[in-house]
N, CA and C of each residue as an Amber inpcrd file, in Angstrom:
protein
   327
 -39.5080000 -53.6910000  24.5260000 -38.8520000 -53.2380000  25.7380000
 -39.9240000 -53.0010000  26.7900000 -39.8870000 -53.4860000  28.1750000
 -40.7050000 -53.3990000  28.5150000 -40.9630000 -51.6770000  29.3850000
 -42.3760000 -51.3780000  29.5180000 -42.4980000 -50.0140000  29.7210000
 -41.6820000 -50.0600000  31.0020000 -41.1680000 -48.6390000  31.0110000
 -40.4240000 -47.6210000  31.9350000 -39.0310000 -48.3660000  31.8650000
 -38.3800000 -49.0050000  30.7280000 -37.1090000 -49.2080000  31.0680000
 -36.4610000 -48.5550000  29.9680000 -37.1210000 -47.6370000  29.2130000
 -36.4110000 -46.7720000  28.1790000 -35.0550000 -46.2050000  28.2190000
 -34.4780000 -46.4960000  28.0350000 -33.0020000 -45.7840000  27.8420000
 -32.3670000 -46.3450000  29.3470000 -32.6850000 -47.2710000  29.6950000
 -32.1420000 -48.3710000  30.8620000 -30.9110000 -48.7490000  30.3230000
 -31.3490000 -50.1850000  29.6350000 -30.1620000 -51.0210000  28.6830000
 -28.7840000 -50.0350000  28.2940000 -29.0980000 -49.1640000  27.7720000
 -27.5600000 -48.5600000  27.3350000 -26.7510000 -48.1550000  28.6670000
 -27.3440000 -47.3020000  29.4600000 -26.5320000 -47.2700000  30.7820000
 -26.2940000 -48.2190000  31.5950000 -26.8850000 -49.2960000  31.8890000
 -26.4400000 -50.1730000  32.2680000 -25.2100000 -51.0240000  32.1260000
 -25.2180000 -51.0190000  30.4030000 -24.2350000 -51.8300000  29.8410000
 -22.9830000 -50.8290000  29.7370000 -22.9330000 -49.5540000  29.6580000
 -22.2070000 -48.5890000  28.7550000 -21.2010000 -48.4280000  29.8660000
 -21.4910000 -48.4580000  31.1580000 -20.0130000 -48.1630000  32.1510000
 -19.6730000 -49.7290000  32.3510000 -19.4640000 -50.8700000  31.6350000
 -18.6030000 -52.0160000  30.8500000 -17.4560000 -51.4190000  30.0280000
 -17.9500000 -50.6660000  29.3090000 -17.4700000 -50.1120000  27.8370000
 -15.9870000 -49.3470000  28.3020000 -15.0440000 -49.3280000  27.3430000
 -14.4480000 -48.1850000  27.6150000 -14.5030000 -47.2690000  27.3670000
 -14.1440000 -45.9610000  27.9130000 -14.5120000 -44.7630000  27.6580000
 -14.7660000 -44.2530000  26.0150000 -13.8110000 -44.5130000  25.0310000
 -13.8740000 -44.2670000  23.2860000 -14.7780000 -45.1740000  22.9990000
 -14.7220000 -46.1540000  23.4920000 -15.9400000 -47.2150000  22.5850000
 -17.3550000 -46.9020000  23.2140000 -17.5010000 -46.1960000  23.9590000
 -19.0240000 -45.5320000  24.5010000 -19.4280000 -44.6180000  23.6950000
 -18.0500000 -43.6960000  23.4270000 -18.2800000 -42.2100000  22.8550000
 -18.5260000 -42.8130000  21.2390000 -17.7980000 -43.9420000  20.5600000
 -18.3380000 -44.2620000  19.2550000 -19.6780000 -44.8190000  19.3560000
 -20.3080000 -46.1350000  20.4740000 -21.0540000 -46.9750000  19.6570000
 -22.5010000 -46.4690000  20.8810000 -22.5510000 -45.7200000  21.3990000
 -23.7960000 -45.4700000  22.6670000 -24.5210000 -44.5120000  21.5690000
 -24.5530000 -43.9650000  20.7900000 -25.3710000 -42.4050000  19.8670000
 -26.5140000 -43.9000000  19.2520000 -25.0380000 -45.0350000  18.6160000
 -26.0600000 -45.9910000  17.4430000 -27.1530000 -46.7000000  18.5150000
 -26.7260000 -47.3940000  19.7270000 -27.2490000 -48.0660000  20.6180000
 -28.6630000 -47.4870000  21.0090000 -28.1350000 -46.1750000  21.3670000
 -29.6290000 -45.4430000  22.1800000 -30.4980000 -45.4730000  21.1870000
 -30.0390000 -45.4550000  19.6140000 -31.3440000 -44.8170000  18.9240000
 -31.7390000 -45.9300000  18.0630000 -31.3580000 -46.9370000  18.5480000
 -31.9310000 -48.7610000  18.1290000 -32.8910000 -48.5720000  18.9810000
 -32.5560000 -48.3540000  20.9880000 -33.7760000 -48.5060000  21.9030000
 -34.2870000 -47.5590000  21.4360000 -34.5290000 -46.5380000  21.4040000
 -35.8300000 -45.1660000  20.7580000 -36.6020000 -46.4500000  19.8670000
 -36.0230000 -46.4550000  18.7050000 -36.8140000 -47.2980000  17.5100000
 -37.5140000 -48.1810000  18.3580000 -36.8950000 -49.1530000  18.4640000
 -37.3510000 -50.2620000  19.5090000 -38.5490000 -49.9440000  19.9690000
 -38.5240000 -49.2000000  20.7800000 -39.3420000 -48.7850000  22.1800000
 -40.6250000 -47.8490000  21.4090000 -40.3030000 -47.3700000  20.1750000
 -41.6250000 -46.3260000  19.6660000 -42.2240000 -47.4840000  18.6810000
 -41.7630000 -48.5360000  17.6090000 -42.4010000 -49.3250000  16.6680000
 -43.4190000 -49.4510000  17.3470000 -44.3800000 -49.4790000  16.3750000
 -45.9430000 -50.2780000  16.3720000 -45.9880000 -50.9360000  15.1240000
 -46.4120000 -52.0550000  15.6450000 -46.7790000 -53.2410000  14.2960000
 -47.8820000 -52.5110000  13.3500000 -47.8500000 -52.4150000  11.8250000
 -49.0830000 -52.2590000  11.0640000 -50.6070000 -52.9550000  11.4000000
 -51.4940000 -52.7600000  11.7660000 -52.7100000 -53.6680000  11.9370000
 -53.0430000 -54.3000000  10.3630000 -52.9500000 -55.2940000  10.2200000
 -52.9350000 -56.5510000   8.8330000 -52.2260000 -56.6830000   8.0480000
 -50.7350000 -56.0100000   8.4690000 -49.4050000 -56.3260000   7.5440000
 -48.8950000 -57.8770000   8.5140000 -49.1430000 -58.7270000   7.2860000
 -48.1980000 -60.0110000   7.5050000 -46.9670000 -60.1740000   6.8140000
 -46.5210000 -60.9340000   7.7790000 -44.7380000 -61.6180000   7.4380000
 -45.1850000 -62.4020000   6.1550000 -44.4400000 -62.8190000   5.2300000
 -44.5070000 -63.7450000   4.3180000 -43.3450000 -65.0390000   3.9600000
 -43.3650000 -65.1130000   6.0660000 -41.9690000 -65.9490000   6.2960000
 -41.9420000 -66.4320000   7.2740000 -41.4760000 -67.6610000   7.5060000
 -41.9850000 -68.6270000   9.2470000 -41.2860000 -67.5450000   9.9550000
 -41.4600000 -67.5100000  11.2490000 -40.7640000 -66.2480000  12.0230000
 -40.0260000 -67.4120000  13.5240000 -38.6920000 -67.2360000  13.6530000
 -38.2460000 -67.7670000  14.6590000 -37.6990000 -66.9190000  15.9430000
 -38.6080000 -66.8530000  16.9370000 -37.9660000 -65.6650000  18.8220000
 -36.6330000 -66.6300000  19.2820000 -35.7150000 -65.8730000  19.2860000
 -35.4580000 -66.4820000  20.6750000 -34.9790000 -65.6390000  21.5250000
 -35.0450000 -65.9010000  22.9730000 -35.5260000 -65.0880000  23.8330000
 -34.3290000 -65.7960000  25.2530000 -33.6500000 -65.1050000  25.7720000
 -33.0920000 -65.4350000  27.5230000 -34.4160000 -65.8760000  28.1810000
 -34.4470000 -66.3740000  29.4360000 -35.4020000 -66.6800000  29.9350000
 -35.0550000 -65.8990000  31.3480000 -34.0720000 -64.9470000  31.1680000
 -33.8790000 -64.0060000  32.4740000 -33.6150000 -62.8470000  31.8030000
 -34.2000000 -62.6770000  30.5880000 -33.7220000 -61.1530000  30.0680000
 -34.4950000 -59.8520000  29.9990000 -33.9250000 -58.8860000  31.2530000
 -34.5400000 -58.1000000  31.7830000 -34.9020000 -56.9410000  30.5710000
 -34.3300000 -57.2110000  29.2000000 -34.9990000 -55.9130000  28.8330000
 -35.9980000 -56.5330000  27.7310000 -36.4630000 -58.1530000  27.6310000
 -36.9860000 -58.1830000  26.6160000 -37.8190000 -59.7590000  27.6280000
 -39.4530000 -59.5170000  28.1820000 -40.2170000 -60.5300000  28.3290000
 -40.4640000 -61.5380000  27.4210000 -40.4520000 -62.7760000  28.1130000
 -40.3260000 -63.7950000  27.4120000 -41.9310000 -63.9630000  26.5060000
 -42.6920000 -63.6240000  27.1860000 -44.1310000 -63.6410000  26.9130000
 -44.4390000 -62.8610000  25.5070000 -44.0060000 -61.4020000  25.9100000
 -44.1380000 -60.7010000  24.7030000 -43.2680000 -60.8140000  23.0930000
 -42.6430000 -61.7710000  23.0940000 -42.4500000 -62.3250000  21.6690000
 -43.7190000 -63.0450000  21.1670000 -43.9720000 -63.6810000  21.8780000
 -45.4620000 -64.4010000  21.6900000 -46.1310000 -63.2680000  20.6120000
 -46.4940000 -62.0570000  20.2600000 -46.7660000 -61.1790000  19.8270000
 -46.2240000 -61.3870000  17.7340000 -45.3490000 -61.8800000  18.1690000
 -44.7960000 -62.1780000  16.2680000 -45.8960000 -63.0690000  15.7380000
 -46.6450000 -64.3660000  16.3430000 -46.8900000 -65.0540000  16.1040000
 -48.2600000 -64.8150000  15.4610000 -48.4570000 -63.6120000  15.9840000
 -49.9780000 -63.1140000  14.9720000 -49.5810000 -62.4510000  13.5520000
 -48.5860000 -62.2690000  13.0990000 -48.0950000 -61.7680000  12.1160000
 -47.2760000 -62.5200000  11.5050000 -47.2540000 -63.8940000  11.7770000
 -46.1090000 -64.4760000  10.7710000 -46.7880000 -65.7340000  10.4020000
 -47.6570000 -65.1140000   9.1530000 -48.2540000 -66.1800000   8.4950000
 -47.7320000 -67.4510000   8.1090000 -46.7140000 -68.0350000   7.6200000
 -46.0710000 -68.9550000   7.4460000 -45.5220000 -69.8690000   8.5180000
 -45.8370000 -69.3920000   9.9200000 -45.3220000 -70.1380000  11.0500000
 -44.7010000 -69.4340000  11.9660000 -44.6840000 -69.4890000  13.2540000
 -43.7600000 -69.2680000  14.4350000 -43.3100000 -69.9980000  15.6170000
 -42.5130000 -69.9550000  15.8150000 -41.7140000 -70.3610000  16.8950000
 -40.9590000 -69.4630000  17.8090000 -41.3890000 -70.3190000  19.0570000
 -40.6530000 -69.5800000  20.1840000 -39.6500000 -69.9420000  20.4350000
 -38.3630000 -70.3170000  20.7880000 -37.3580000 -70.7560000  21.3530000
 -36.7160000 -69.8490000  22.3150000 -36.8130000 -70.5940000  23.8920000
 -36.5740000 -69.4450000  25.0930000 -34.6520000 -70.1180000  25.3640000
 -34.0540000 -70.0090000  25.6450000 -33.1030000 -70.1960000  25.9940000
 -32.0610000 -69.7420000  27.8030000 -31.6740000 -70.7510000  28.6200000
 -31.1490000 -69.8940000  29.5700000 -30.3670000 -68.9520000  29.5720000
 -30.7230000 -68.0500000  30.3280000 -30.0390000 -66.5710000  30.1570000
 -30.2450000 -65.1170000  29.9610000 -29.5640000 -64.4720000  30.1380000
 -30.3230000 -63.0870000  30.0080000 -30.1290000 -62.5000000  28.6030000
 -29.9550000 -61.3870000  28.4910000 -30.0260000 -60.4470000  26.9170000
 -28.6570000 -61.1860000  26.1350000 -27.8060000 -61.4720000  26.7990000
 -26.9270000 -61.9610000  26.2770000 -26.7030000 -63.4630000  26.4290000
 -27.5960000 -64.2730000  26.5560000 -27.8060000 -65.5130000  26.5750000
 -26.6600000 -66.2680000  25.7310000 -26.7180000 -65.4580000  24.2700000
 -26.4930000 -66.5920000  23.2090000 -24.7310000 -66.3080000  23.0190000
 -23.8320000 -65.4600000  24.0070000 -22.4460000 -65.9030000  24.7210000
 -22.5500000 -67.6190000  25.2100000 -23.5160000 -68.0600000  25.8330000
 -23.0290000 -69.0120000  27.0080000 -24.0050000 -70.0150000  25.7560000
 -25.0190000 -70.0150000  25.1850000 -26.1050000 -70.6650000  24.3710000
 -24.9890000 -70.6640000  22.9990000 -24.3360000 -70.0580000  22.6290000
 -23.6320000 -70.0690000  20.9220000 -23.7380000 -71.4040000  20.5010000
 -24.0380000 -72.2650000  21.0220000 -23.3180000 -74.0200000  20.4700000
 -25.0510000 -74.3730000  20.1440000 -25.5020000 -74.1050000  21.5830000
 -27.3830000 -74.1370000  20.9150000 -28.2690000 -73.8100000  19.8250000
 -27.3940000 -72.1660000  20.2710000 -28.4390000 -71.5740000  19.3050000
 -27.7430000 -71.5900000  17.7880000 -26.9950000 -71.9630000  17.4930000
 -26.1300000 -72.1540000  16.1900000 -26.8860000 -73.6620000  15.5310000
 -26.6750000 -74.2720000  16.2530000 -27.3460000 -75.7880000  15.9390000
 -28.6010000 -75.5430000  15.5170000 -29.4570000 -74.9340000  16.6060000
 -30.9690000 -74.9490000  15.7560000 -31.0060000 -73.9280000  14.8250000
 -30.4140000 -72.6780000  14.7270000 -30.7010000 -72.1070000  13.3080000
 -29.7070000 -73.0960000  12.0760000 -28.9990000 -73.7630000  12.1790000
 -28.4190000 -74.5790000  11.3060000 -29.7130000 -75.5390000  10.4370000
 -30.0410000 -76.0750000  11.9730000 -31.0730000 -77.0180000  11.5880000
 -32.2310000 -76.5340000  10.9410000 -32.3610000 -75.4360000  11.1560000
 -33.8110000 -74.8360000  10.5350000 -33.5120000 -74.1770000   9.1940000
 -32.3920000 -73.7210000   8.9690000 -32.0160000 -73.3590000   7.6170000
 -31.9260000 -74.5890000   6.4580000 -31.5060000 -75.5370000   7.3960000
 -30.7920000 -76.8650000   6.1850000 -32.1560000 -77.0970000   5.5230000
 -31.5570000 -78.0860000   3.9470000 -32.6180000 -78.0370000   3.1910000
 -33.2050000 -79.2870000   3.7380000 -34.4580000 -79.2960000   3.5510000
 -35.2620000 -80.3210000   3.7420000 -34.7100000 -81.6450000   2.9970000
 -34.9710000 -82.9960000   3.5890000 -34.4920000 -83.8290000   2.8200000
 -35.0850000 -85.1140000   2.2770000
């Protein structure tokens, strides 16, 4: 998340919401961004798994650049995949981004 937008994302999105579905799902939301926003990577804990980003290429709460950051930790491989769109890209991307994780799951042949 990028600095000073801490506890941004939920208000932003949350007057969308209706009033009961704020009061159920905003407590789980905010304290994903806390997590989010406090993790620090271990210094020499590696993935033991190709690692695949994908990323909006207008998504204000998550720089496209800073996924780049997995790629030192995912020994087995990484990939970026940016996609148009913002945080919620993969509404308007579903047909894209379904295809290439299809494709990347299927067995080799």
């Amino acid at each position: 998340m990028p600095v000073g937008t801490e506890g941004v994302w939920p208000r932003r999105y949350a007057a969308q919401a209706p009033p009961r579905l704020r009061l159920l799902c905003l407590p789980a939301i905010r304290t994903d961004f806390r997590i989010v926003a406090d993790y620090r990577a271990r210094p020499g804990v590696e993935l033991p798994c190709p690692v695949v980003s994908y990323v909006g290429d207008s998504d204000p709460d998550v720089d496209v650049a800073s996924v780049r950051g997995w790629s030192e930790i995912a020994r087995k491989g990484f990939d970026r995949v940016v996609l148009p769109g913002d945080h919620f890209y993969r509404n308007d991307q579903r047909l894209t981004l379904m295809d290439d994780i299809r494709t990347r799951l299927a067995p080799a042949r």
